[in-house]
N, C-alpha and C positions, 0 to 999 in steps of 0.2 A: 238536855236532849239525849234521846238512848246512843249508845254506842251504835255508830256502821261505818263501813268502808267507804273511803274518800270519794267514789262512783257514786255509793246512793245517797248522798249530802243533799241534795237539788231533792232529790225523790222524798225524803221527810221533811224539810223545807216547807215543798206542797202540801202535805198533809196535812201539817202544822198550820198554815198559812188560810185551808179550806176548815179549820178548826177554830180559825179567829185566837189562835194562842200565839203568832205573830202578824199584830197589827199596821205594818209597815213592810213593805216588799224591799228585799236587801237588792242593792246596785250590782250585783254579779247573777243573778238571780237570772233575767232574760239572755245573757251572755251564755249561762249555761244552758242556758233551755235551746238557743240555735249551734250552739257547740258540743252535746252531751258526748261527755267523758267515754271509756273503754266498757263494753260490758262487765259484768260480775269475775272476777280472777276463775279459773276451773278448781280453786281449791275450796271455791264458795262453801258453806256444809247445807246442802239440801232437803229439804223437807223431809225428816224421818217419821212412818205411821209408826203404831204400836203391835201393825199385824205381827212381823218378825222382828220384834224384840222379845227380849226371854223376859215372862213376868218374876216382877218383884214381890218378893213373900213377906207378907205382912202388911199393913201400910202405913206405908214413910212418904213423908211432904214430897213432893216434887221439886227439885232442885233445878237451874237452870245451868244446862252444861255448858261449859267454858268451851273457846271455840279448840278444834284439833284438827289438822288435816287430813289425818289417817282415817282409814274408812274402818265404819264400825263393824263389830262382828253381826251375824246376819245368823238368830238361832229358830228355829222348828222343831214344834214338839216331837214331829215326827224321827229325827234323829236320836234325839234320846229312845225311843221303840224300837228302832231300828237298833242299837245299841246294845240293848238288853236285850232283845231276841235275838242277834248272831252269838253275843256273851252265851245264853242258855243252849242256843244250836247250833254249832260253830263248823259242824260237818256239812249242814247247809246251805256255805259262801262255797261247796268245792263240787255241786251240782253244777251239771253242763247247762247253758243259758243259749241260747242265740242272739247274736249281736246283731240279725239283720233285721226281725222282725222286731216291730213293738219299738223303733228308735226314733219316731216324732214325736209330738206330741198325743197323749192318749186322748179320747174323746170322755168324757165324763160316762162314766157305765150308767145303765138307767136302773140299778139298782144301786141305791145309794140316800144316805140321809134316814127318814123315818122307819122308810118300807125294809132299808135292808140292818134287820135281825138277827140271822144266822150267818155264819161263812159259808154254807153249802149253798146259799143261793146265789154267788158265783161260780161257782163251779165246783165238782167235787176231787178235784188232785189242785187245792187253792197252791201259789206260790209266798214265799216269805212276804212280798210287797202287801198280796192280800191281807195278809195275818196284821201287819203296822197297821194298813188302812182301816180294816173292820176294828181295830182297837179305837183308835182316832175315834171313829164314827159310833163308837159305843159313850166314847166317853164326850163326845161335844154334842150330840143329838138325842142322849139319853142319862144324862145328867149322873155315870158312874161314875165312880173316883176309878183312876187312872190304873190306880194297880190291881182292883177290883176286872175290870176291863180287859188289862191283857190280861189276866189268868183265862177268862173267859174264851177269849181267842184265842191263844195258846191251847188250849183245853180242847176247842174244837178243831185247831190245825194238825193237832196230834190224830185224833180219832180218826180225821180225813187222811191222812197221810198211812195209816196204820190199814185201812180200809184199801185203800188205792194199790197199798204192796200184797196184802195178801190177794187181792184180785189178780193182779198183775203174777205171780206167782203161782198162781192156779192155771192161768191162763196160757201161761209157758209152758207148764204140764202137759196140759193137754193138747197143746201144740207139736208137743216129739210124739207123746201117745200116739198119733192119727200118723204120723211120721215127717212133722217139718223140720227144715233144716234151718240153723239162725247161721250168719254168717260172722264172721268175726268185724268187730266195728272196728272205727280206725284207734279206740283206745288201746283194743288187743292188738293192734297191728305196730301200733308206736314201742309198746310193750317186749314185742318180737324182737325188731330194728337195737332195740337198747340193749336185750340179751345178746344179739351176735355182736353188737360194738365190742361189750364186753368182754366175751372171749377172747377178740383179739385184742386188749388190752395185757388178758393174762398171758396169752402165746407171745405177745411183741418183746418177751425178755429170752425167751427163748429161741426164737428165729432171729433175735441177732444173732446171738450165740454161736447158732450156726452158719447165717453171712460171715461172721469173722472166720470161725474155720474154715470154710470155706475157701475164702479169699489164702488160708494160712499154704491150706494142702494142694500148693502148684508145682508143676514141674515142666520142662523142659520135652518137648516130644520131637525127635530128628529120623527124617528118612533114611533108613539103612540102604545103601548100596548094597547088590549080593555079594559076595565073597567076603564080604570086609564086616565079619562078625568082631573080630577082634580089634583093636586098637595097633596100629604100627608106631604110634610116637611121630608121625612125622616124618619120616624116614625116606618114602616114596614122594612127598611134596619137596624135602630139600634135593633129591636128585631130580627130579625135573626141573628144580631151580637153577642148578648146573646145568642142568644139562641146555638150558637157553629154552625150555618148555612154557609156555603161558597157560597156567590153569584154566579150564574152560568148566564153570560152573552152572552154566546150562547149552547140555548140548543140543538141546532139541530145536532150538530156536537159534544155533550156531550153524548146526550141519543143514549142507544145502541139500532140497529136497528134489530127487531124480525119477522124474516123471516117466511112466509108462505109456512105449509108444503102440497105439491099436494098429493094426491092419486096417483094409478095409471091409474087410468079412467080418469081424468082432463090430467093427461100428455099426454096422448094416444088421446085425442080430441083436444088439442091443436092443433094450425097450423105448429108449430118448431118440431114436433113427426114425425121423417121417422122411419116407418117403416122396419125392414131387414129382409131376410128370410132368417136366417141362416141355413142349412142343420144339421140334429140331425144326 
């Protein structure tokens, strides 16, 4: 009996049994059939095609692989393309892309398979994905060897690309010619933002420099009273101390204040004096 997991025991049993290779039904046999055991464990190993396995070169027997829980690797021709065209164009990977558009699933272009040819008949500024793809499609729909292929692609992405700048570069031309104005994009603008950080990295040694002196060069600033330009030592503070004197160091808020009394003629001319005409 082939090797299988204790769950599908009952399940080749059957086979065997609807084979006529066991002629007598074993005593646990309907036991299992109204009790069936746990499904398949999740490390089962799942039926793998041959689409994304990497082909083997040359040919060698088929071997039956031993079981392994780890998931196999999972290889596409198209990585290897992808591979060698950012190795050859590696300035490429640092074009700006947009992440919003183009982020489901793409629909199948209707150029594709026999009819598509050229790479200009996607479009003529193609992107690196086109260049992989049309290589692909050169070489599984029209039976090129592979590095036959990309050159081919290659060879057309360049002219396209070569085509698209100097257009575009004419076109800016004559765009200030007539007199337009381009504004700065947010590249030059981030550009900007890093130059001023900058600088004040280089000045941030120097304006310490000066916070510390700063902070060094204080002094002491005191209201001169008039006449007392000079220093007495003290002199007039220990004789008011005899003399039973209590310093008074603010007189303004000591001495009491001696309000001026109006007539009635000054109140009555003043501007705050309404008059009333009370009825007698």
């Amino acid at each position: 009996m082939v090797r299988r997991i204790a769950s599908q025991v009952h399940q080749q049993v059957s086979r065997l049994m609807r084979g006529d290779y066991i002629k007598q039904q074993p005593a646990w046999f309907q036991a299992v059939l109204e009790y069936p055991p746990l499904p398949l464990p999740p490390k089962a190993p799942p039926a793998r095609s041959v689409y994304d396995l990497k082909p083997v070169k040359g040919s060698q027997p088929s071997r039956a692989r031993r079981y392994d829980p780890r998931p196999l690797p999972i290889y596409y021709l198209e990585d290897d393309i992808r591979r060698q065209f950012f190795r050859d164009h590696p300035f490429e990977a640092f074009r700006p892309t947009t992440l919003v558009e183009g982020d489901g699933v793409e629909d199948q272009h209707p150029v594709s398979g026999k009819e598509w040819k050229r790479l200009r008949q996607r479009g003529r500024n193609p992107t690196p994905e086109d260049a992989i793809r049309f290589t692909l499609n050169l070489h599984e729909h029209f039976d090129i060897p592979l590095s036959q292929a990309y050159t081919q692609a290659v060879a057309q992405f360049r002219a396209l690309r070569s085509e698209h700048h100097i257009a575009t570069t004419f076109a800016v031309m004559e765009a200030e010619y007539l007199g337009g104005v381009f504004s700065r994009g947010e590249i030059a603008h981030a550009f900007e933002k890093e130059k001023k950080g900058l600088v004040t990295f280089e000045r941030r040694e120097e304006l310490d420099e000066g916070a510390i002196a700063a902070r060094k060069r204080w002094k002491a600033i005191l209201d001169q009273q008039p006449g007392s330009s000079t220093w007495s030592k003290g002199e007039a503070y220990v004789r008011l101390w005899k003399e039973g004197v209590r310093p008074n160091y603010a007189p303004v808020l000591t001495q009491p204040v001696v309000e001026e009394r109006l007539t009635a003629e000054q109140i009555a001319a003043s501007a705050d004096f309404v008059h009333l005409n009370v009825p007698r």
